[in-house]
N, C-alpha and C positions, 0 to 999 in steps of 0.2 A: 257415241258416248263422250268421246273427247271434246267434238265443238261444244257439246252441251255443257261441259264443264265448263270451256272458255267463257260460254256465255254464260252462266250462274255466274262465274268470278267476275267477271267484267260489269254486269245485271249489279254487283252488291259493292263495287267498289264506285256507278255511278251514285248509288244510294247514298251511300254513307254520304254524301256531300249536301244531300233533302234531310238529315236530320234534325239541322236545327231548327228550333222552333221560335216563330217570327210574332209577337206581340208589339201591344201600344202601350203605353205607360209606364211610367217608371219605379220598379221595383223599391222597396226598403231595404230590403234584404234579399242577396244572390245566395240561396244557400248549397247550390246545387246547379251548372248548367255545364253539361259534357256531352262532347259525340263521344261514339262506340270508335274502342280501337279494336281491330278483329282480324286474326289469319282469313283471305279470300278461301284457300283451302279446305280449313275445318268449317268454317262460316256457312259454305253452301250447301252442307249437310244438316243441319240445325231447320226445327220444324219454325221457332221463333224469334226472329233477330230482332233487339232494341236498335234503334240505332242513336237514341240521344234519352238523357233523365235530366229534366230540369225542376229547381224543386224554386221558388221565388215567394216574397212575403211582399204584399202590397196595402198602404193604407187605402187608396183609391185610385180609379183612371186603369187597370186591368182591363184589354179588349184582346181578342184572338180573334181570328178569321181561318175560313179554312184555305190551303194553300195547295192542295192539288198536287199533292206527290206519293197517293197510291198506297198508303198506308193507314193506320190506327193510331188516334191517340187514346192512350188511357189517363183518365186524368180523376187525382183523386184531390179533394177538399180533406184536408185539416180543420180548417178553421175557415169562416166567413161564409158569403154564398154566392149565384151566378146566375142571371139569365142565361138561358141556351135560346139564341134564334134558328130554325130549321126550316127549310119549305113547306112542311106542314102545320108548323104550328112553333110557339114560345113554350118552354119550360123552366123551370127552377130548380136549381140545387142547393144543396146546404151542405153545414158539415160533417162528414163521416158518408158523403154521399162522393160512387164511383161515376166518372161518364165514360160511352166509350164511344168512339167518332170514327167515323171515314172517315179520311183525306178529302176526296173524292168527290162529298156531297157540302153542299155547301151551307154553311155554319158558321156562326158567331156569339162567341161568350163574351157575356158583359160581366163586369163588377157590380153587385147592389147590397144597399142595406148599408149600416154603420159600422160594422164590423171588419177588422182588418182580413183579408183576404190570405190564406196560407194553402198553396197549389201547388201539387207536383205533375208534371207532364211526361206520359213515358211513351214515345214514339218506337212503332213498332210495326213489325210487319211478318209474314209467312203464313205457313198453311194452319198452324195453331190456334194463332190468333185472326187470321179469317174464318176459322170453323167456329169460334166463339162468340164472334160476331154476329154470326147469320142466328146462332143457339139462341142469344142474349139477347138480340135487337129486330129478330126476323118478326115478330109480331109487329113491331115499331119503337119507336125510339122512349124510353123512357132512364129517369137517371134511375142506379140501384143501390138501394141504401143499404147499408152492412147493419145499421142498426147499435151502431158503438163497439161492433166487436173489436176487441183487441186481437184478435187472429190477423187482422186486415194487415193494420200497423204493423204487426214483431213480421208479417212476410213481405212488405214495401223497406224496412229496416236491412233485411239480409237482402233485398234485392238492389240496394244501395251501396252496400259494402260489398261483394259480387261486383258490382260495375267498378268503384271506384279500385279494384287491382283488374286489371284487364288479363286474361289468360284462357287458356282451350278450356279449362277445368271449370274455372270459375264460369264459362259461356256456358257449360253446360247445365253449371247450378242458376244459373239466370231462367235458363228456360223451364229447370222445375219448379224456381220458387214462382213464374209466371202461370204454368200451369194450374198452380195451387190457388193461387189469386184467383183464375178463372174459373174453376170448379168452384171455391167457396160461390164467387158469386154468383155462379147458379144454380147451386143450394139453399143460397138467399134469397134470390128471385123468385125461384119455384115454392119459397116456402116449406123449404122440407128441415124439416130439424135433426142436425145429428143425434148419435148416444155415445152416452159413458160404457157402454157395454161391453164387454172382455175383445168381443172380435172387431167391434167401430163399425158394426152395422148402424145405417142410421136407423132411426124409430120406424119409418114408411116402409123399413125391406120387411 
């Protein structure tokens, strides 16, 4: 049990140094671009580690590629839209649309359309948001729209202010308000609509 500590702690202090996220072109607006600071400690007990949020505003010239460091991006649109290139095929995104990405596989988002481009990138990894992935993406890759909910936004908002004070506490509310994102979206996916109903059963229970 011991080395296997060493090794989770040692495992997430190589990480933290793959967080940042490597683009082409040149931003408007930085509104947003931070690694994770984290107890090695409490960190390797955590189902879900960010290890970087970057939030960027581009009028044009926006490219990513994928860079092969074993993790998730979740990337959500504000504004504007994206080519996604993938081995099997090109997609499109728009605004209020999520993607969620391996590392691992390789991919490239473009910039398209006239529209200024507003992107958050939240790099991530562990057993959480690998289960979420395989949940979300295991049929194949498609973006997932939220459809304008404003749920999306007020839990991308706390999970921004969560990062920006760094603490055991706060890490913990990182991974619920992550959690929360992931289940909406696949309650979105799947198409299932909640209720107002006294107990928050959804409609389908």
């Amino acid at each position: 049990m011991f080395s296997q500590n060493i090794y989770l702690k040692t495992r997430l202090e190589q990480d933290r140094n793959k967080g940042a996220v490597i683009y082409d072109g040149t931003p408007d607006e930085i509104m947003l671009e931070s690694v994770t600071s984290f107890d090695p400690d409490f960190a390797q007990y955590m189902p879900c580690q960010i290890l970087s949020l970057s939030h960027y505003r581009f009028s044009n010239g926006f490219c990513m590629q994928t860079q092969n460091v074993g993790m998730y991006d979740l990337i959500y649109l504000y504004s504007g839209a994206l080519t996604v290139q993938l081995p099997l095929g090109e997609y499109s995104a728009r605004a209020c649309d999520f993607l969620m990405l391996n590392t691992d596989i390789r991919y490239t988002l473009r910039q398209c359309g006239n529209e200024k481009l507003d992107i958050l990138i939240i790099r991530n990894y562990g057993f959480s948001c690998s289960s979420y992935y395989h949940l979300l993406m295991g049929k194949g890759f498609h973006p997932l729209s939220t459809h304008n909910d404003t749920v999306f936004e007020t839990l991308l908002d706390r999970l921004i202010f969560y990062f920006s004070y760094p603490s055991n506490a706060n890490n913990m509310l990182i991974v619920d308000a992550m959690n929360r994102i992931y289940t909406q979206l696949y309650i979105h996916d799947a198409g299932l609509q909640p209720s107002d109903n006294k107990y928050c059963h959804p409609e389908w229970f």
